[in-house]
Backbone bond lengths (Angstrom), bond angles and torsions (degrees), N, CA, C in turn:
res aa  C-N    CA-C-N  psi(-1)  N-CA   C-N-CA  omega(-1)  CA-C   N-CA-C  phi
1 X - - - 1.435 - - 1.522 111.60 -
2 X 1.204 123.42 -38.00 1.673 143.55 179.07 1.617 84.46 -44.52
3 X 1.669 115.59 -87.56 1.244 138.46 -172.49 1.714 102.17 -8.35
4 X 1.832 86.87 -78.81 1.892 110.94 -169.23 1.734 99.27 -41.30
5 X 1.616 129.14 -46.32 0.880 125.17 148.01 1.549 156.34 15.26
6 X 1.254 86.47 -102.32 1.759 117.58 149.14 0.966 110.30 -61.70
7 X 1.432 142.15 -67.05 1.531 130.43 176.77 1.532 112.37 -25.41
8 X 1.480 108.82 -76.18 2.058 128.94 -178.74 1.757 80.87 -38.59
9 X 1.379 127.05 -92.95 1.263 100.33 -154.96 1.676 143.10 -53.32
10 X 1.653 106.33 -16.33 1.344 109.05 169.08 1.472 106.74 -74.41
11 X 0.832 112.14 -34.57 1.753 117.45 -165.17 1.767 88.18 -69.69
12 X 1.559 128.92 -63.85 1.392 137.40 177.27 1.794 95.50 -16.11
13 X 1.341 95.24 -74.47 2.190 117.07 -149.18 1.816 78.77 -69.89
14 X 1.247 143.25 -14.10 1.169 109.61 169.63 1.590 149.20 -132.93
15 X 1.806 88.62 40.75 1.259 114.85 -158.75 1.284 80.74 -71.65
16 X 1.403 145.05 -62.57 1.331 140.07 -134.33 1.721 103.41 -126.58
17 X 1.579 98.34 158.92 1.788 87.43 -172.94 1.962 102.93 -92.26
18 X 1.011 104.75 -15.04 1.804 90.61 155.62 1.435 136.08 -62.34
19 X 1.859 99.61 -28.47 1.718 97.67 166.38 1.672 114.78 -74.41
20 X 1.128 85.77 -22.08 2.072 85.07 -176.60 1.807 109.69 -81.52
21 X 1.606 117.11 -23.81 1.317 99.37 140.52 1.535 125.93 -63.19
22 X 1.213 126.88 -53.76 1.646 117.15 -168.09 1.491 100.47 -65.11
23 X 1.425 130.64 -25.67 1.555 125.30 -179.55 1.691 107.47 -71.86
24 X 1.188 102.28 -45.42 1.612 84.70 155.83 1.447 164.32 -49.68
25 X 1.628 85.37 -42.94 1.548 107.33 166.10 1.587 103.90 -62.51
26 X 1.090 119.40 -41.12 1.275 112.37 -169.72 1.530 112.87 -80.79
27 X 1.271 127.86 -13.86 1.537 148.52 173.34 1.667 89.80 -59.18
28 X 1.498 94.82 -68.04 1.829 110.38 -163.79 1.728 98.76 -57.30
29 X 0.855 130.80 -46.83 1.390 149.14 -154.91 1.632 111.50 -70.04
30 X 1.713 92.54 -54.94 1.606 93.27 179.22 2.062 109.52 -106.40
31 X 1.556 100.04 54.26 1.421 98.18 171.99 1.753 92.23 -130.29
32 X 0.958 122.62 16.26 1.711 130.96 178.99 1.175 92.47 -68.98
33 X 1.378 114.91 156.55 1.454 143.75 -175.78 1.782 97.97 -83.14
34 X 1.664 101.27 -48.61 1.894 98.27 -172.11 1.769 88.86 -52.66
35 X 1.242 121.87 -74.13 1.525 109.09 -161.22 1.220 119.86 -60.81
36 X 1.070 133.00 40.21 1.627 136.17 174.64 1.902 82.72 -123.89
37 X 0.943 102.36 -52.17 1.679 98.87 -176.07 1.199 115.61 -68.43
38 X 1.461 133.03 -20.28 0.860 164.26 134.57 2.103 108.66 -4.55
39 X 0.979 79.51 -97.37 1.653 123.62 172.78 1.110 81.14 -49.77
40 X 1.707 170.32 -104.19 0.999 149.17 -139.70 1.710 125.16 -71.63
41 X 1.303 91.92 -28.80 2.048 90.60 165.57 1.145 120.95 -84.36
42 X 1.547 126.55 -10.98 1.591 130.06 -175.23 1.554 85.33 -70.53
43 X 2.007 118.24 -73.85 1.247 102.39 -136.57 1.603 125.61 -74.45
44 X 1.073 112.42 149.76 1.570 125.86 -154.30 1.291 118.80 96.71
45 X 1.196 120.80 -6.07 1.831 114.59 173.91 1.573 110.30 -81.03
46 X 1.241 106.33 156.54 1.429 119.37 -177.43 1.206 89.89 -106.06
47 X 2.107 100.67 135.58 1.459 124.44 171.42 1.592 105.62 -119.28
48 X 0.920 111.38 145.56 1.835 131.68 -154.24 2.044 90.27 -98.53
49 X 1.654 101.05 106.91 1.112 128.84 -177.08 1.100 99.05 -136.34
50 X 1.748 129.46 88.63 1.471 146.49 -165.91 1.897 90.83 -105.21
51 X 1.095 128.91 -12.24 1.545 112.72 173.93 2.139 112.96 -81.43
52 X 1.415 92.37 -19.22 1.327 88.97 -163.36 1.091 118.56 -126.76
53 X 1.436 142.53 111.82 1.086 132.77 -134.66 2.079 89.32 -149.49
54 X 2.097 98.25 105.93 1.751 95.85 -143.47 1.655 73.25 -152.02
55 X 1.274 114.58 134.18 1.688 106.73 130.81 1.417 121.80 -85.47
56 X 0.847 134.72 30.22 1.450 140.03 155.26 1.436 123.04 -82.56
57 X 1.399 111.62 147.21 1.708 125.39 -174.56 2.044 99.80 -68.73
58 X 1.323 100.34 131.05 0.915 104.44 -170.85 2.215 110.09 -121.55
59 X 1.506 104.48 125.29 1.505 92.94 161.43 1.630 134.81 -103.61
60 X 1.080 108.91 116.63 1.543 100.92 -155.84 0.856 96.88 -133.45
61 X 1.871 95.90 134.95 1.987 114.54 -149.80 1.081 91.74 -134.02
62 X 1.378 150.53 163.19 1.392 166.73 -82.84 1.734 94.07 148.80
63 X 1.744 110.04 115.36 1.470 101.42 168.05 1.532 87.14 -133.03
64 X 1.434 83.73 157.37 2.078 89.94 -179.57 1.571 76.92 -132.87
65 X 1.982 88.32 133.68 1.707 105.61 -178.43 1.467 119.31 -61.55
66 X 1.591 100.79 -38.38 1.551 94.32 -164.46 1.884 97.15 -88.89
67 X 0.552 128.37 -19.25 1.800 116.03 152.20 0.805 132.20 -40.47
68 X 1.439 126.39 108.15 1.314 126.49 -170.52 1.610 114.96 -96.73
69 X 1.452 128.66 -20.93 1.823 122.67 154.45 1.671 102.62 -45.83
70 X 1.623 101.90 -62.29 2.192 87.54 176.74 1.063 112.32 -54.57
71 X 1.332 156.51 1.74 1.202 137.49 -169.98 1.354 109.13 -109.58
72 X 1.538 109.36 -33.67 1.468 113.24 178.87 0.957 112.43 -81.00
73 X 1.784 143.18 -31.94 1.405 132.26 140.08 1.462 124.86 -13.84
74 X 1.437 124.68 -36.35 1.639 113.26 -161.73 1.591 102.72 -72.52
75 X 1.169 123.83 -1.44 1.708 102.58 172.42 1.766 106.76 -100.27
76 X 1.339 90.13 -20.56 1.684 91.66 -179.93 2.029 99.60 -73.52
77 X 1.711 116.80 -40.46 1.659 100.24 152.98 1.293 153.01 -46.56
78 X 1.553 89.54 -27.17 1.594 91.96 177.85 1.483 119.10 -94.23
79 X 1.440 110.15 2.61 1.477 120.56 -177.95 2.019 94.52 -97.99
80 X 0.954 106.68 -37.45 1.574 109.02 175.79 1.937 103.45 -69.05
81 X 1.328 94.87 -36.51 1.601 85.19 178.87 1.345 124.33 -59.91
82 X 1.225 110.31 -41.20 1.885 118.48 172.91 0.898 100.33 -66.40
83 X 1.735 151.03 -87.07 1.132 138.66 -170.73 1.707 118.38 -37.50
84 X 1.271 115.44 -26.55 1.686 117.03 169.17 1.180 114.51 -60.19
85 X 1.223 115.30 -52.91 1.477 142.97 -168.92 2.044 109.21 -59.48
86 X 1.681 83.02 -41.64 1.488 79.05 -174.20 1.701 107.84 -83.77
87 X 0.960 141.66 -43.65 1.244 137.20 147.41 1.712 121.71 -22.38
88 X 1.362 109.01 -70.37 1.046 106.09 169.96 1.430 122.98 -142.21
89 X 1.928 117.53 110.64 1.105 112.50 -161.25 1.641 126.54 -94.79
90 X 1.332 108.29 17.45 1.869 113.99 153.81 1.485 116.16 -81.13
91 X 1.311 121.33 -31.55 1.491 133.72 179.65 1.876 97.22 -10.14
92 X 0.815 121.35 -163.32 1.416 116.58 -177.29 2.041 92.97 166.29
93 X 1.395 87.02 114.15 1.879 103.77 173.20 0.900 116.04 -90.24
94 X 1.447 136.30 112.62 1.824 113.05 156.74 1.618 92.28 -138.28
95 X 1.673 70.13 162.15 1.745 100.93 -172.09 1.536 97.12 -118.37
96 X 1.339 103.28 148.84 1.434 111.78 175.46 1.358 86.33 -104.95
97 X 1.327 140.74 156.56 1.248 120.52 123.15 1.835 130.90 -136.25
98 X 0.909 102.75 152.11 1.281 91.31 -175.25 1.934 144.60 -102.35
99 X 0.893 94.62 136.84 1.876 76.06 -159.64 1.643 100.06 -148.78
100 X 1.234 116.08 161.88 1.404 104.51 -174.78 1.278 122.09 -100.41
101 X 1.311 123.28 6.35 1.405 119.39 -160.38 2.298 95.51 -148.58
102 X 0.865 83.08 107.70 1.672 89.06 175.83 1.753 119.05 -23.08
103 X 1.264 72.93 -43.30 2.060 74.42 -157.90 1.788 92.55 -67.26
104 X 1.348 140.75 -20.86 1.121 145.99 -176.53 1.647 98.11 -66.21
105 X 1.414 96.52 -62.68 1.700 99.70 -170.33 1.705 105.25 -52.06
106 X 0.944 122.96 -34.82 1.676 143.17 -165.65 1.453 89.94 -70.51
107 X 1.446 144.86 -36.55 1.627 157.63 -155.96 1.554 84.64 -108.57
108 X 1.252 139.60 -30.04 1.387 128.91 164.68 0.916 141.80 -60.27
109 X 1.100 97.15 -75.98 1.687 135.48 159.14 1.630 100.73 -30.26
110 X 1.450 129.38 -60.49 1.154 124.99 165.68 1.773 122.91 -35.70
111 X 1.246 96.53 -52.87 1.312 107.32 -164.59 1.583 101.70 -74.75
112 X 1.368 111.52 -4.88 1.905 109.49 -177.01 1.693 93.54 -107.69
113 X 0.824 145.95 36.17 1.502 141.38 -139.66 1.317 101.15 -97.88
114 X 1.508 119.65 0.71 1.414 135.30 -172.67 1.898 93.58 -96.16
115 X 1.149 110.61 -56.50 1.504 119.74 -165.13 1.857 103.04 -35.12
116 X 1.175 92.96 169.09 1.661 103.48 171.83 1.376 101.48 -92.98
117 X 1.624 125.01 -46.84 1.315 95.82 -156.72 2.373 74.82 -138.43
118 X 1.110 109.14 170.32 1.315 132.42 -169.85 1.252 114.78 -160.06
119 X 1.687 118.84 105.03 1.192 108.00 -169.85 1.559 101.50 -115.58
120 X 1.468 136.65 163.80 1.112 157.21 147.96 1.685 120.79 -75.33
121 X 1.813 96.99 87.85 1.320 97.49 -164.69 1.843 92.06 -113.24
122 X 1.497 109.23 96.94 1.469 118.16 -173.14 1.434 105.89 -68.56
123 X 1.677 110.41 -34.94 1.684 122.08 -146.42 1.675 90.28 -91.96
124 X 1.352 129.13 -34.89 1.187 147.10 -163.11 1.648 104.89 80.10
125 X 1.349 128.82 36.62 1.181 136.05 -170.52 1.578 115.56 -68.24
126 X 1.457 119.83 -21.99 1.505 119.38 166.00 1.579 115.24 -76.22
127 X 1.303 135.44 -20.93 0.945 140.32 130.43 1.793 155.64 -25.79
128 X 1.913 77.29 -69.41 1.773 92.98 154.74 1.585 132.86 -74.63
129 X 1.832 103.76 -7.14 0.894 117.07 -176.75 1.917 129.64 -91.74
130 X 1.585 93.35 -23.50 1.239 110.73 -157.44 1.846 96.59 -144.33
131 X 0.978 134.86 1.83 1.535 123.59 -146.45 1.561 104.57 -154.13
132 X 1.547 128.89 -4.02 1.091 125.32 178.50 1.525 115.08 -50.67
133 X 1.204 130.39 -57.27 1.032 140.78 174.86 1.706 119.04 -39.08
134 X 1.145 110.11 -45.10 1.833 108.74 179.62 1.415 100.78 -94.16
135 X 1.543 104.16 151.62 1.559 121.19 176.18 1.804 117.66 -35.98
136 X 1.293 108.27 174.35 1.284 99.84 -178.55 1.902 102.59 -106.82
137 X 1.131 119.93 7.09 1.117 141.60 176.83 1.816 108.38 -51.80
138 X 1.531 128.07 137.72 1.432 113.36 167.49 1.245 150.06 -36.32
139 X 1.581 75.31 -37.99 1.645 97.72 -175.67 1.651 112.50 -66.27
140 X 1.077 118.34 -12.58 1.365 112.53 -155.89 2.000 84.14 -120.92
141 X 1.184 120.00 50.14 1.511 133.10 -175.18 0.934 119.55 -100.82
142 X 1.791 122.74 -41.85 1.202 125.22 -145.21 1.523 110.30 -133.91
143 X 1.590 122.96 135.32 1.822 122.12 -154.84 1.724 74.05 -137.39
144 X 1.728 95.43 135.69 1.612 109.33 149.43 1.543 85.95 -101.44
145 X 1.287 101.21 143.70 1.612 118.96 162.02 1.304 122.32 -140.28
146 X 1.367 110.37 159.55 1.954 107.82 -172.61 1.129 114.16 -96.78
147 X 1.590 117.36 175.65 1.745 92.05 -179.21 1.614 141.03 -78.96
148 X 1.598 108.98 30.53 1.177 128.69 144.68 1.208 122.09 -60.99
149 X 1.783 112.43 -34.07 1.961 98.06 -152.07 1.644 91.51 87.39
150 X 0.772 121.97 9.46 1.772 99.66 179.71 1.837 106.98 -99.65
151 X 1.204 116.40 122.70 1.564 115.49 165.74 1.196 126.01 -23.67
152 X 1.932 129.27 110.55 1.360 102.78 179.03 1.570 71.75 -99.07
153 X 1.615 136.43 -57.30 1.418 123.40 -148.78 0.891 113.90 -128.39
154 X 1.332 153.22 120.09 2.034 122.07 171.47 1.161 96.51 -119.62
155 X 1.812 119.65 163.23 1.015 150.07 142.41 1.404 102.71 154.78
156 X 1.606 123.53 168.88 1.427 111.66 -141.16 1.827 84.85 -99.90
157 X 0.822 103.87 122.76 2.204 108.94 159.20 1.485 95.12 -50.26
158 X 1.085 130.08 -56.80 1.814 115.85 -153.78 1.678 82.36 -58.47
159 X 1.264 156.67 -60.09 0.854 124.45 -147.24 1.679 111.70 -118.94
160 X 1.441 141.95 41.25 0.813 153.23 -152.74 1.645 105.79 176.90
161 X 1.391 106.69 82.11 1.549 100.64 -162.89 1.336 114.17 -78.32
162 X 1.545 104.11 -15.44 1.689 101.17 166.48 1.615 123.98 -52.48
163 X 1.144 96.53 -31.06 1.551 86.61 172.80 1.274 126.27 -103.03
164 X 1.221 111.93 17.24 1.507 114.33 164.29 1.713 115.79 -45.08
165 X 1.472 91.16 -47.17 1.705 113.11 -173.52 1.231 116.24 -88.25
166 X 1.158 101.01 -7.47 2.032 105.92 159.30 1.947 102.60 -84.15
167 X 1.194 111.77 -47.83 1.213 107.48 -165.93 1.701 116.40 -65.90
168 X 1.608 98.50 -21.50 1.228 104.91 165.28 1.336 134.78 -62.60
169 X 1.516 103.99 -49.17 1.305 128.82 162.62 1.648 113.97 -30.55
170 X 1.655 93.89 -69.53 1.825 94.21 -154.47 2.220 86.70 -87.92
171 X 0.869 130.62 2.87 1.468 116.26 163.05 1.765 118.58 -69.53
């Protein structure tokens, strides 16, 4: 299932030659030295998740509406969600996402209809709250956390297929 996975998203980033620019940038982007250093001071910090209150492992992804790479991810999520699920079935998904106008989030929210929890983050306040520090880039979207809230891994699997199989791992 990992495989079928990875396949959908390479095949996704390279239907068109505008995704193979933005797949690049993000190639170029996440081979920096800060985000390797990065990635070692996040994990173990506690991120401020006041809706959910779980000892359960939690994946919590960041979608911005008018983005259209997050948007085309949500089928490549809901195929990661079953395979999450079957491994481990307390796991608990939520998406913040953010958008400015309701009826958008409402066209989201649909389309996440798998997730556990879907929040309406207008202000981008899970962000401003917890996320100033990393790029505003996708990749830098998505936190497994324990049932502290404490960082075990971040960065998004849909687009970094190496960690698909980390996320598998520590779920």
């Amino acid at each position: 299932m990992i495989k079928r996975l990875t396949v959908k998203l390479f095949i996704m980033f390279f239907k068109s030659s505008s995704y193979i620019l933005f797949y690049m940038i993000i190639v170029l982007t996440s081979c920096s030295k800060g985000d390797n250093d990065d990635n070692h001071f996040w994990v173990g910090k506690e991120m401020s998740i006041p809706e959910i209150i779980s000892n359960d492992k939690k994946i919590v992804t960041r979608i911005v509406g008018d983005c259209s790479p997050c948007m085309q991810t949500i089928d490549l999520w809901k195929e990661f969600y079953s395979i999450a699920k079957e491994k481990n079935s307390k796991i608990i998904f939520m998406f913040y996402v953010e958008a400015r106008e309701e009826d958008r989030f409402e066209e989201i929210k649909h389309k996440l209809d798998f997730a556990d929890y879907v929040i309406f983050d207008r202000k981008a306040t899970f962000y401003k709250e917890n996320l100033l520090k990393f790029s505003y880039t996708i990749e830098d979207h998505t936190f497994l956390l324990n049932g502290k809230n404490e960082i075990i891994l971040f960065g998004n699997p849909m687009l970094k297929k190496e960690l698909i199989r980390k996320y598998i791992e520590k779920i």
